[in-house]
C-alpha positions in Angstrom: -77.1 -79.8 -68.8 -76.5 -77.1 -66.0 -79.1 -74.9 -64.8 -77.8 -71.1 -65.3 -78.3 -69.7 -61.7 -78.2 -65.6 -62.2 -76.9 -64.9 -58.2 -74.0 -65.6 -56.7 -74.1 -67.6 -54.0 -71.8 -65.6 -51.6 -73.0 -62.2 -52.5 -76.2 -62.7 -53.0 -76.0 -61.0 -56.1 -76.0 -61.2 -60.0 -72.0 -62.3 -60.7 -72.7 -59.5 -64.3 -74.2 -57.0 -62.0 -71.5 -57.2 -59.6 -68.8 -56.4 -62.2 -70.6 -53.9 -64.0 -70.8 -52.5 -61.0 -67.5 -52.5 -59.6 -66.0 -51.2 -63.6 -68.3 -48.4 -62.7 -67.1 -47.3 -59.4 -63.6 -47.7 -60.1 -64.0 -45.6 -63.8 -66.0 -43.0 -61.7 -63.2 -42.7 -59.0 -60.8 -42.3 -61.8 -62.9 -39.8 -63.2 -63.5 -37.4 -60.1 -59.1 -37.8 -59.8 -58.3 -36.8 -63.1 -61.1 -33.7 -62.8 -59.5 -32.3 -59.5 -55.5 -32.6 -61.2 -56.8 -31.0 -64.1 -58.8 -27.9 -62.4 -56.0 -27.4 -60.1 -53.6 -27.3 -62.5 -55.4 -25.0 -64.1 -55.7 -23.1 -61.3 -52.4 -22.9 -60.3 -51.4 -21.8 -64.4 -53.8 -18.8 -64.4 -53.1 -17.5 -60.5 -49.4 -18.7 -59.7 -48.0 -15.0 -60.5 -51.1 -12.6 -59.8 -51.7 -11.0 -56.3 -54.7 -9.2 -54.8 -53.5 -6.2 -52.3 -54.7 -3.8 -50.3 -52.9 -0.4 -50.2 -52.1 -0.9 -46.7 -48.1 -1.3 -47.1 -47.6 -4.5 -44.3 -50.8 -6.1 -45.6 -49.1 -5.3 -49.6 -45.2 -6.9 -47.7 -47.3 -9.9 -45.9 -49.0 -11.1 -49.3 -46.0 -10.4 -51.4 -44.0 -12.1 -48.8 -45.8 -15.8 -49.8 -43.8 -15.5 -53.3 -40.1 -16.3 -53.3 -39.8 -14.7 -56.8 -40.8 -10.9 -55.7 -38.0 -9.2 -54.2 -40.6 -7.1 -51.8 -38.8 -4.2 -50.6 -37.6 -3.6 -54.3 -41.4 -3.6 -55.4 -42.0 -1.7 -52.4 -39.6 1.0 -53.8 -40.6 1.1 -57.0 -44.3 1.2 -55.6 -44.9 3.6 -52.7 -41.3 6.0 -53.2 -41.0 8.7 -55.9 -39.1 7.5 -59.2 -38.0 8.6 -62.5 -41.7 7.8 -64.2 -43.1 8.0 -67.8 -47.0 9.2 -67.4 -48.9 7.9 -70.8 -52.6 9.3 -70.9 -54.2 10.6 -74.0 -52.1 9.1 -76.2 -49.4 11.2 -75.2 -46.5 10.7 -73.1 -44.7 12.7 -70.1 -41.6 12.1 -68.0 -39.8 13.5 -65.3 -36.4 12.5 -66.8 -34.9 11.1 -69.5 -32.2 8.8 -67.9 -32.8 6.1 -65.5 -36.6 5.1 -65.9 -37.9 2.6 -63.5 -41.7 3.0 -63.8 -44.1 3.8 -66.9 -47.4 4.4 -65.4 -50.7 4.1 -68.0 -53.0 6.4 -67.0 -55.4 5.7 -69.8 -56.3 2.1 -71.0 -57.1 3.3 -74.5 -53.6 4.5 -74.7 -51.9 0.9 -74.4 -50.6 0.9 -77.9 -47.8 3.0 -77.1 -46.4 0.5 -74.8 -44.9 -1.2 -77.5 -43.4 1.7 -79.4 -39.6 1.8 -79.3 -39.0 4.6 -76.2 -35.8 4.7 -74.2 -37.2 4.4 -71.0 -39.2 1.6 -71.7 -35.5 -0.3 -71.4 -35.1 0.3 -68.0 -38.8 0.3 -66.7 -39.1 -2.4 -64.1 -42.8 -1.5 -63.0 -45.9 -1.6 -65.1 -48.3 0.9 -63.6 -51.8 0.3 -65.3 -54.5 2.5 -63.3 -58.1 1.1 -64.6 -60.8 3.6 -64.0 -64.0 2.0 -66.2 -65.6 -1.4 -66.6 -64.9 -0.6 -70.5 -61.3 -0.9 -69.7 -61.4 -4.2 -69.1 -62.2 -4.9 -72.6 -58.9 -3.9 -73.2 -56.6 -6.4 -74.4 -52.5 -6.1 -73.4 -50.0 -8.7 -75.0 -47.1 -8.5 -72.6 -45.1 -10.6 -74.9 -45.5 -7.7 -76.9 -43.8 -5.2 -75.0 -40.2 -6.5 -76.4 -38.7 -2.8 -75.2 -39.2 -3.7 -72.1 -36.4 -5.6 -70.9 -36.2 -5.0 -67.1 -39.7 -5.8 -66.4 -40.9 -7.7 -63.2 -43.8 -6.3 -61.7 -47.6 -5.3 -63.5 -49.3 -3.1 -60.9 -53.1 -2.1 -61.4 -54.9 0.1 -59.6 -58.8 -0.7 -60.5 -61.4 1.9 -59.9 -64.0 -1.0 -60.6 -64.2 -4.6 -59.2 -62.0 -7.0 -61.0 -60.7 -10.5 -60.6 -57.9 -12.7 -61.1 -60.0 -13.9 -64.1 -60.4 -9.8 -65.6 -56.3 -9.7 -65.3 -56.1 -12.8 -67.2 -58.3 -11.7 -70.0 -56.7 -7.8 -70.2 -53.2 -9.2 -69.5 -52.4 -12.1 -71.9 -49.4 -14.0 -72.6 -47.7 -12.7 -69.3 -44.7 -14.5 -68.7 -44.7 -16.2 -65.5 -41.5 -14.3 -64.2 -43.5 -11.0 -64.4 -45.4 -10.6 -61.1 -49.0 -9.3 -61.4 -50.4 -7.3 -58.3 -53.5 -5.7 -58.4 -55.5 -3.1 -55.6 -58.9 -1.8 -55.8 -58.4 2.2 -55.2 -59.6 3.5 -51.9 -61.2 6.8 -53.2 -63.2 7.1 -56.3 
């Protein structure tokens, strides 16, 4: 009968232990892989389309530049130069015009449900202008699949009067589609 010797004799070490340890290693290498695909696609899902700014115009044109899908000077336009605009505060709406609508600006988060009433302009609006002005706002919830009248749509734009994150656009703005640009500034004067 052969004596069970519990080390290997070129390691120096138990031939069980030695496996165990190497099945470890190689599970815990597979784990940390698998962890870092799945946080950066993650990532990359929630952020791909959103955009931090600063409302200084080349900083707004270098940032925007990075994204293939924004047409910049376009945004630019519709952004920074006067345009036919429907202003929604109070639950009310105004508007300089009736034809041609390229921008609906909400003034008021508590407002939002108007957004998906049936209104002519909303056809044509390319720009979402959401101004944020109190923490409470970002309790708000807006379902941009649920704005169906707005067929034109590329760009979100929110101005915040509070700090907010990529994370506080995810929550207000759900089920953006991912060919809707989202591009945020913190106002300069409160």
């Amino acid at each position: 009968m052969k004596n069970f010797h519990p080390y290997n004799d070129l390691t120096g070490k138990s031939s069980i232990c030695a496996q165990l340890n190497t099945t470890k290693w190689f599970l815990g290498i597979q784990l940390i892989i698998v962890l870092i695909l799945f946080t950066f696609s993650i990532s990359l899902a929630q952020n791909s389309n959103i955009f931090q700014v600063s409302d200084n115009r080349s900083e707004v044109i270098s940032v925007l530049s990075t994204d293939s899908n924004i047409d910049v000077e376009h945004f630019m336009r519709l952004r920074y130069d006067l345009q036919p605009t429907i202003f929604i505060e109070n639950n009310s709406i105004a508007n300089i015009s009736e034809e041609g609508i390229s921008v609906v600006r909400l003034d008021d988060m508590s407002s939002n449900e108007i957004l998906k009433n049936d209104i002519p302009g909303f056809h044509t609006t390319e720009l979402l202008f959401i101004v944020i002005k109190e923490t409470s706002d970002l309790q708000q919830q807006i379902d941009v699949q649920a704005l169906t009248n707005f067929d034109r749509l590329k760009y979100i734009f929110l101005l915040s009067y509070v700090p907010v994150s990529d994370e506080d656009i995810n929550k207000l703005l759900i089920n953006a589609d991912s060919s809707i640009s989202i591009i945020y500034s913190f106002a300069t004067d409160n």
